[in-house]
N, C-alpha and C positions, 0 to 999 in steps of 0.2 A: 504494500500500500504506500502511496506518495502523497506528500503535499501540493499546494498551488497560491502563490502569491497572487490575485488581481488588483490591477489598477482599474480604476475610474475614469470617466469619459469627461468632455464638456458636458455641463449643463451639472452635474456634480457639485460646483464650486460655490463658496460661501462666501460673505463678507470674516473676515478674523483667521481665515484657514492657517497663515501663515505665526498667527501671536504665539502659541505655544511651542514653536517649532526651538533645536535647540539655535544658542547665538552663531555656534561656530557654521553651521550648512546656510543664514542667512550671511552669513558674513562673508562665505566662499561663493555663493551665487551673486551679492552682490559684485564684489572683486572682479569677477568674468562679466558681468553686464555694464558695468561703470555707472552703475545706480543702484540705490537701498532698493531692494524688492520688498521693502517692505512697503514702499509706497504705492506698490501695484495690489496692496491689498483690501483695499475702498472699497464701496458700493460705488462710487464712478468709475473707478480705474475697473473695475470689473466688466462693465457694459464694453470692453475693448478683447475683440478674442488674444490678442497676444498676451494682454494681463492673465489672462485666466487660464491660457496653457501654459504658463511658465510659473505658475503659483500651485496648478495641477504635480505638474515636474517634482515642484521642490519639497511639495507636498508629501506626496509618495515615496521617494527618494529617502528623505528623513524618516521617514516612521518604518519603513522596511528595513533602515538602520537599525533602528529602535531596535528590534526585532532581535537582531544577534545570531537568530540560527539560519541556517542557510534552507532554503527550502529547494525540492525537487524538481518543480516549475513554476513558471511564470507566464503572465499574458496581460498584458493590455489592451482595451477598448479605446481605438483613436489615438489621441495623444496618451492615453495610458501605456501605449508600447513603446515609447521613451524611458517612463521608469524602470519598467519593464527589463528595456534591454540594457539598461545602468547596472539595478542589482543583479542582470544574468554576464555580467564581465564584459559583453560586445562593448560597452558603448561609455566614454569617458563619461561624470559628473558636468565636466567643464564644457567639452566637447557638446553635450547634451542640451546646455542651457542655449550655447550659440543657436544651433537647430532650431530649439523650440520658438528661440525668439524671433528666427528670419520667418519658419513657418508659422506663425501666428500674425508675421506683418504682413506675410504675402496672402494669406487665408484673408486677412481683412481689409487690406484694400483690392481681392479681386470682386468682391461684392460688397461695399460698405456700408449699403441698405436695399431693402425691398425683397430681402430672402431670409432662408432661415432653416427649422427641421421642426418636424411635427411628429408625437410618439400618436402611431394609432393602436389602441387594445381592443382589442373584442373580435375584430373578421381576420381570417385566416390568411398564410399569405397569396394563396389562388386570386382568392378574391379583392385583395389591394392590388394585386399585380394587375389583373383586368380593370379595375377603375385605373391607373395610373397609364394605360395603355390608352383609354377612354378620354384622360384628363390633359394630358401631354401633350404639349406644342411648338413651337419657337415663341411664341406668347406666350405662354403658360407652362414653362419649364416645371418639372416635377420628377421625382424618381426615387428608386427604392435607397435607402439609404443603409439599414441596420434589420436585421432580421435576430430579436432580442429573445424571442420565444413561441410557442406554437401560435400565441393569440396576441403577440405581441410586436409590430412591428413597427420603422421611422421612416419618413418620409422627407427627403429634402428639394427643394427650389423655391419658387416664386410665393410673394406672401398670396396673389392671388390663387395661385394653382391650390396652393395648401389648402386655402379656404373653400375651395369647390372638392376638393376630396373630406374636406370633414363634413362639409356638408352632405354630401352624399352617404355617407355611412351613419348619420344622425337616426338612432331606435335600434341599430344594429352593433352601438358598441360606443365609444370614446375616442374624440382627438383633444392633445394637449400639446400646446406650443411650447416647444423648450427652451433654455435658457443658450439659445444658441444663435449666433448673429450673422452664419455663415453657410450654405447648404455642401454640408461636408458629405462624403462619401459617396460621391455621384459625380458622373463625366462633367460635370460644369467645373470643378474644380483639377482638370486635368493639365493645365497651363502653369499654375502653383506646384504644381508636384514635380512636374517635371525642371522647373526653374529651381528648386528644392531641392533635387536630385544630382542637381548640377554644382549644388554646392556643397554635398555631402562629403563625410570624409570615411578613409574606410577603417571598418569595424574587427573587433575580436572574434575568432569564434566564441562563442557564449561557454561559461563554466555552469551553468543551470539552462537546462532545456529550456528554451522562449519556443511558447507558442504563439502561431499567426494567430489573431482576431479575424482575420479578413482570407485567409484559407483554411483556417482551422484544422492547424499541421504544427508540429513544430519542424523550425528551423534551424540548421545547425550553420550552414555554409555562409560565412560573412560576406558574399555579396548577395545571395540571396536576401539576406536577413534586412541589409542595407534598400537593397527593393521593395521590401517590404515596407521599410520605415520611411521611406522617402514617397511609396505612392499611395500610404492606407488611406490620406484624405480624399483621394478620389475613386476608391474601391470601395463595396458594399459590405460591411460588417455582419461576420456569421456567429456572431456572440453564443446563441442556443449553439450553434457547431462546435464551435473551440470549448463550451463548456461539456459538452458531451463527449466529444473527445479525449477529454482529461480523464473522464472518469471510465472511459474504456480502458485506458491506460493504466487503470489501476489507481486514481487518486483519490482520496476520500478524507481529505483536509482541504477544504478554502478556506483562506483568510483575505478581505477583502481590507486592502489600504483607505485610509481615509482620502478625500473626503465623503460622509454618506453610505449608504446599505442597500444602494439599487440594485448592484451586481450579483451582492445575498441573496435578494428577493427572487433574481430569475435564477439564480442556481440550485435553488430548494427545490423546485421542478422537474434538474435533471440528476440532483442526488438520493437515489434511494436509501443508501446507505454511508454511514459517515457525517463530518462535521462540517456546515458553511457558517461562517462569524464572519461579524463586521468590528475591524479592529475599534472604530468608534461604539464606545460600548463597553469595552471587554477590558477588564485589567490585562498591562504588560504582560506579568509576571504567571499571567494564565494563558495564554496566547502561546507564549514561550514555551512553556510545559505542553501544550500542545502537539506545537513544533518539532519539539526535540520526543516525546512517545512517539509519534509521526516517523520522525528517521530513524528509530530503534526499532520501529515493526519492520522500514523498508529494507533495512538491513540484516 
């Protein structure tokens, strides 16, 4: 049996994430940015996608520190596959914050208003896939974004397009607009990735299996890895996959990094058996213990 670290996606993020974090990792991110990150921790500075991916970063980063034991894998959702691939050895600290902060400039001035992403719950994905086939235009950009769970999926483009797909599935289920300023994970953001890509640098093989979010595989090969992390914001996220996957494989520990217990929530769905915790929540010092029964059964 193995464990699995998750990260958090946008839309995650809080005003304060960063106050309890310890001095020394804000003092190292800020060093590498040439500004206190602590100033990107406002409810203004937050309505800006680069604040909130580089506050997500340093977020997870630190409390996977916290952590101490090493776990068996790892996966992030979006910009979650950054911390992701920090604590799996590919991917510098320092190195990482550069990344997140070009990708979070370029993520936001490729669309700096008029788009976004929308979780729909309740219809299956058959049937978002045929309204968004329905819905879709050069006017009315729209498309699948995250596929989160059987009844669970996002939708990202135009504010218009969103609003005629919730409207249509209104008595058949729920749309909720997310805290998200940018339509990630869909061809419209394919210009940013690749600009991204071009400025990537290259990576470790990882010392902890990183799984894809967006093939729901792990990856070992560091230029794969590096493709992956340079184009998941214009690829469709297979979150229900990658968690399902993990537990074919044997894992039956999640522990989900702060910020939040979204990732908990869809994971109790596909673990029958074993533990999913949200580090928000849960003492250290039990987590740990956790952890470490965890690598003594896999061992």
């Amino acid at each position: 049996m193995s464990s699995l670290l998750v990260f958090p996606g946008q839309g995650a993020q809080r005003t304060g994430m960063l106050q309890a974090l310890p001095a020394s990792i804000l003092e190292e991110a800020s060093d590498v940015l040439g500004e206190d990150v602590r100033a990107l921790d406002t409810a203004q500075a937050l309505t800006n996608t680069r604040a909130v991916q580089l506050c997500l970063l340093i977020t997870g980063v630190a409390h996977a520190r916290l952590l101490e034991c090493i776990p068996d894998y790892v996966a992030g959702l979006s910009i979650g596959a950054y911390p992701a691939a920090v604590i799996a050895g590919a991917l510098g600290f320092s190195e990482a914050i550069k990344l997140v902060s070009l990708r979070g400039e370029l993520m936001q001035n490729a669309y700096p208003h008029g788009f976004g992403m929308t979780a729909l719950i309740g219809p299956d994905l058959s049937t978002v896939e045929k309204l968004l086939a329905e819905i879709h235009s050069p006017e009315t950009p729209v498309y699948l974004a995250n596929i989160n769970a059987d009844n669970q999926t996002v939708i990202a483009g135009s504010d218009a397009a969103m609003q005629r797909v919730a409207a249509r599935i209104k008595g058949n289920g729920s749309a909720r607009r997310l805290a998200v300023s940018v339509p990630s994970h869909c061809a419209l953001l394919q210009e940013p990735a690749q600009a991204l890509a071009d400025a990537f640098v290259a990576l470790k093989a990882p010392r902890i299996t990183y799984l894809s979010s967006t093939r729901a595989r792990p990856i070992h090969n560091p230029e794969q890895l590096r493709d992956d992390l340079a184009f998941n914001m214009c690829r469709v996220v297979d979150w229900r996959g990658t968690v399902q996957s993990a537990y074919e494989r044997g894992v039956r520990l999640q522990i989900e990094l702060p910020p939040g217990a979204v990732l908990t929530g869809l994971s109790r769905r596909v673990f029958e058996q074993g533990t999913v915790i949200a580090c928000e929540g849960a003492r250290l010092d039990t987590l740990q213990a956790l952890l470490q029964e965890e690598g003594r059964r896999h061992r």
